[in-house]
N, C-alpha and C positions, 0 to 999 in steps of 0.2 A: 774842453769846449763841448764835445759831443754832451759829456755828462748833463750838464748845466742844460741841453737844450734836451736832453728825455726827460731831465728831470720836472724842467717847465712843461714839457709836455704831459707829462703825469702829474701836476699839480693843476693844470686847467682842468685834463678829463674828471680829474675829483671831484674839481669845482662844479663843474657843467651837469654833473652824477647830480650831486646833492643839490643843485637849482630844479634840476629837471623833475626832483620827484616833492618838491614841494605842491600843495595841494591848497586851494580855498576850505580854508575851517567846517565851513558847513555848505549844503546847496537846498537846503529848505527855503520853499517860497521863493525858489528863481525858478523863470519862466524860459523855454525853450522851446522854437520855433521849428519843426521840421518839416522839410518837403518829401516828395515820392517814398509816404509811407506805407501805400500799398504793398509790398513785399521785400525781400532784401537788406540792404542794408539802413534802410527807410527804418522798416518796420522792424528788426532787430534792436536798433538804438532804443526808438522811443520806447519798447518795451522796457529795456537796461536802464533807462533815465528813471521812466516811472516808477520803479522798484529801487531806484536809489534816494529816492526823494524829490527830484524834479517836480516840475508843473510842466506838465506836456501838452505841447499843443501841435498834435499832428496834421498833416494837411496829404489827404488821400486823391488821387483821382476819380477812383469811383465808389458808390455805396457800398459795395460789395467789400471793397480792399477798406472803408473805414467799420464796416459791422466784426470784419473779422479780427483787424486791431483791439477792438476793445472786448471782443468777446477773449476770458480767460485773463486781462493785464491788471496786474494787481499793482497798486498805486494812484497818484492824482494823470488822468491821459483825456483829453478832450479832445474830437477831432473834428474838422471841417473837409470841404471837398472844394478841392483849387483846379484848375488848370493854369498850371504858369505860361502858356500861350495865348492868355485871354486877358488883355489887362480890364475886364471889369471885375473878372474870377478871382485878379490879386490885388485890387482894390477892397473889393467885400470881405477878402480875410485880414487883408492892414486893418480896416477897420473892427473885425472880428479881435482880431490880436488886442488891438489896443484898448478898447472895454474889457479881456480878459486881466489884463497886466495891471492898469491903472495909472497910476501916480508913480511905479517902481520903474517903469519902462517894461523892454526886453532883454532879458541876460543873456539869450544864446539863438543866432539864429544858422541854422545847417539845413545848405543849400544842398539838397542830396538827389532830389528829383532828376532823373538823366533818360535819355532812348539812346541807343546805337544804332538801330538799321532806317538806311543801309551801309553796310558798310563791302566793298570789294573795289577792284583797280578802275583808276580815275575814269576810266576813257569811258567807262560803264553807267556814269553817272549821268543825273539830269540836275541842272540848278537848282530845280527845286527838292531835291534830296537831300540837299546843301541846306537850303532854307528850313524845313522839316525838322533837321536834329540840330540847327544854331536858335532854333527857337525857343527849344524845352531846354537845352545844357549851358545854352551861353547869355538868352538877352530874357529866358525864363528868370536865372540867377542874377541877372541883373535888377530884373525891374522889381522881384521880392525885395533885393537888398536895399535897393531906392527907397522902396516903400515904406521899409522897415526903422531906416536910419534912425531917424529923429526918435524911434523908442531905444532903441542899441544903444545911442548918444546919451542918452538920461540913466542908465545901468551902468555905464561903461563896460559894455557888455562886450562879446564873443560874438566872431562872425567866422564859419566856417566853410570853408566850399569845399564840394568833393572833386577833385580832376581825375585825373590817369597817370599811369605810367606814358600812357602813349598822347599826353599834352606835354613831355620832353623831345618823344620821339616818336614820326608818323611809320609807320609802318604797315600802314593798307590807307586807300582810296577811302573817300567818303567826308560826311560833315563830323564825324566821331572827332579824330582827331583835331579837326580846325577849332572845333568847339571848345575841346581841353586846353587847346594856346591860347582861346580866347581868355578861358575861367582863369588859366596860370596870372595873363598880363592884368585881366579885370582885380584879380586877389591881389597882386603885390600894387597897384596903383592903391586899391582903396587902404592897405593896411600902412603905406605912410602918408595917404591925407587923415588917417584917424590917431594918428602915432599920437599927437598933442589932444583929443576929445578922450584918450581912454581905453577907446575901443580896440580891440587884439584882432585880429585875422591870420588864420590858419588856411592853407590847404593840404588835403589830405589826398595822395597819390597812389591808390589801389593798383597790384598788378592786374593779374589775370584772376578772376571768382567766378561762381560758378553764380551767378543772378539770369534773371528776365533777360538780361541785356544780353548775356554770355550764351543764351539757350542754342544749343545745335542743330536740333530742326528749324528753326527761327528764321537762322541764320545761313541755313542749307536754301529754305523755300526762298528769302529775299535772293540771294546768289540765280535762282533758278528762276525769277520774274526780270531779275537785271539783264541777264543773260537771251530770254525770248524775247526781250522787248527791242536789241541791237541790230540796227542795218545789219542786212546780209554781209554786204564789204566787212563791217566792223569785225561780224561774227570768225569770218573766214581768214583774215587777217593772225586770230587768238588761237583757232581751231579747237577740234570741240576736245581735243583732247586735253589740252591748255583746262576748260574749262572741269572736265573732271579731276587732273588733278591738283585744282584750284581746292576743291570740294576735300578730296585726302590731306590735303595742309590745312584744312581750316579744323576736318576732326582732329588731327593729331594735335593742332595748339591748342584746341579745348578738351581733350583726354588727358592731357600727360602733362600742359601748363595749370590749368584751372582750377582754383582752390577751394574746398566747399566751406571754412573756416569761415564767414561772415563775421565772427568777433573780432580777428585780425584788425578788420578795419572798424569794426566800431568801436574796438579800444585807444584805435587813436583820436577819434571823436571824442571820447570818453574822457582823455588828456587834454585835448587842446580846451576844453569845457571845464573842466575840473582844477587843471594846474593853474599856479600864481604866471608861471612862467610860462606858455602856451609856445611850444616849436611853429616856426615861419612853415614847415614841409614835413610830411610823415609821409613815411615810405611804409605800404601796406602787401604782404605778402613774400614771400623766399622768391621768385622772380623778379622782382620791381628791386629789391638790395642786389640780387647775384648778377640780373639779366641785364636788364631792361635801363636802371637807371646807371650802370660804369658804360654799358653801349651808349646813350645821350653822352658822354662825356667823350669820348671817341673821336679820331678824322670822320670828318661825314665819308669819305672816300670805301673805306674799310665798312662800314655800317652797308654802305649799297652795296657792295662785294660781297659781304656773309646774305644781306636779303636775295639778294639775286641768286645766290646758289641754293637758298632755301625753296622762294617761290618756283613755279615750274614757267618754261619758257614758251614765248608765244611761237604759233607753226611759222609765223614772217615777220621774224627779226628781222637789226641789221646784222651782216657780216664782215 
């Protein structure tokens, strides 16, 4: 009995091998939408697109990040300048898109645009910290994909969003993570109202890289305005020494976890865009496979027990 059931079980992974690496024939004259191409993995992709054939249509937040895109990219790369917090800014590039594309629609759109700070322990926070990064990561990715639908629809085209490892699992305060739960539930709702038009949807789950997002002075200075900005109560509570070595955990997770690899994850862009068969989830980084995504699968119990011993402790716990 065992036999029969390794044996099926090595007859699927064959199967699943040889689906997974099937490929669309060609990608000439399909058009592909990306956000937050100012640097990262924004602007790594649409480079790699343009140079494979694509029609890139990038969308930068500022002059600067779209002059430098096209300076040096060999291939078809058009760029506009969005803020996905301004629905008139993704209005003017819906419309932008769709006099680029025409009659063929949109074959690919990657929702990649994201901010992290701030990000440190709840109690730290202001609502509108919350609001700030569910703007650009969650209802940003929304109202692009709104926008865009009815061109995706005429392609049967590819819609990709970029989440986290830490949209399985929170593991620090802030709007970061609530944002990734949102993009996780917004990706699997839209990808089976489109299951019957066509349309494929991917999310793609980066661990830890070393981006804009990930920078350590960034993320050191926000820590250090969250921090003055706290009632004295609050502060005295944490004590200051809680808050420095808050600051030593945050170096060590971006020294020893952070990946400087950016292709990592834009090959899995690269697949869910290119293959017949496009994976529901791509796990991005030796962290997010080793760490990050068997801890989401875990008792919650045991997850706060490892954080808890990692994080350092406040000076007035309970006991």
């Amino acid at each position: 009995m065992l036999l029969y059931v390794l044996l099926a079980a090595l007859a699927w992974a064959l199967g699943w091998l040889v689906r997974d690496r099937r490929t669309l024939p060609s990608v000439k004259d399909k058009h592909v939408f990306i956000t937050g191409c100012d640097s990262g993995f924004g602007n790594l992709l649409a480079r790699r697109l343009a140079q494979r054939g694509y029609r890139v249509l990038a969308a930068c937040l500022t002059p600067s990040g779209a002059e430098g895109l096209r300076r040096g990219c060999v291939g078809h790369l058009r760029t506009i300048l969005l803020d996905v917090t301004r629905p008139e800014s993704v209005r003017r590039a819906a419309e932008w898109v769709r006099a680029e594309v025409g009659e063929e629609g949109l074959f690919g759109l990657v929702n990649n645009a994201g901010v992290a700070d701030p990000i440190g322990p709840t109690e730290w926070m202001a609502t509108d910290d919350y609001r700030r990064v569910m703007a650009v990561n969650a209802f940003g990715a929304i109202e692009v994909t709104l926008q865009l639908l009815p061109l995706l629809k005429r392609a049967r085209g590819r819609v990709v969003n970029t989440s986290s490892v830490l949209g399985r699992l929170s593991a620090n305060g802030g709007g970061y993570c609530v944002s990734k739960y949102c993009v996780e539930a917004f990706s699997d709702s839209l990808r089976r109202d489109m299951y019957h038009f066509g349309v494929k949807v991917s999310i793609v789950e980066p661990g830890f890289f070393k981006t804009a997002v990930t920078d350590l002075a960034s993320i050191e200075a926000s820590l250090r305005r969250l921090w003055e900005r706290l009632p004295p109560e609050t502060r005295r509570s944490y004590g200051e020494e809680f808050f420095h070595q808050y600051l030593k955990v945050q170096r060590l997770i971006m020294g020893v976890i952070c990946d400087a690899d950016l292709s990592k994850v834009t090959r899995c862009m690269e697949h869910a865009l290119r293959a017949r068969h496009p994976r529901t989830r791509y796990s991005a980084g030796w962290d997010a496979k080793l760490l990050w995504l068997p801890a989401s699968y875990l008792p919650a119990c045991l997850v706060d027990m490892a954080l808890a011993a990692i994080l350092p402790k406040p000076a007035h716990r309970a006991r």
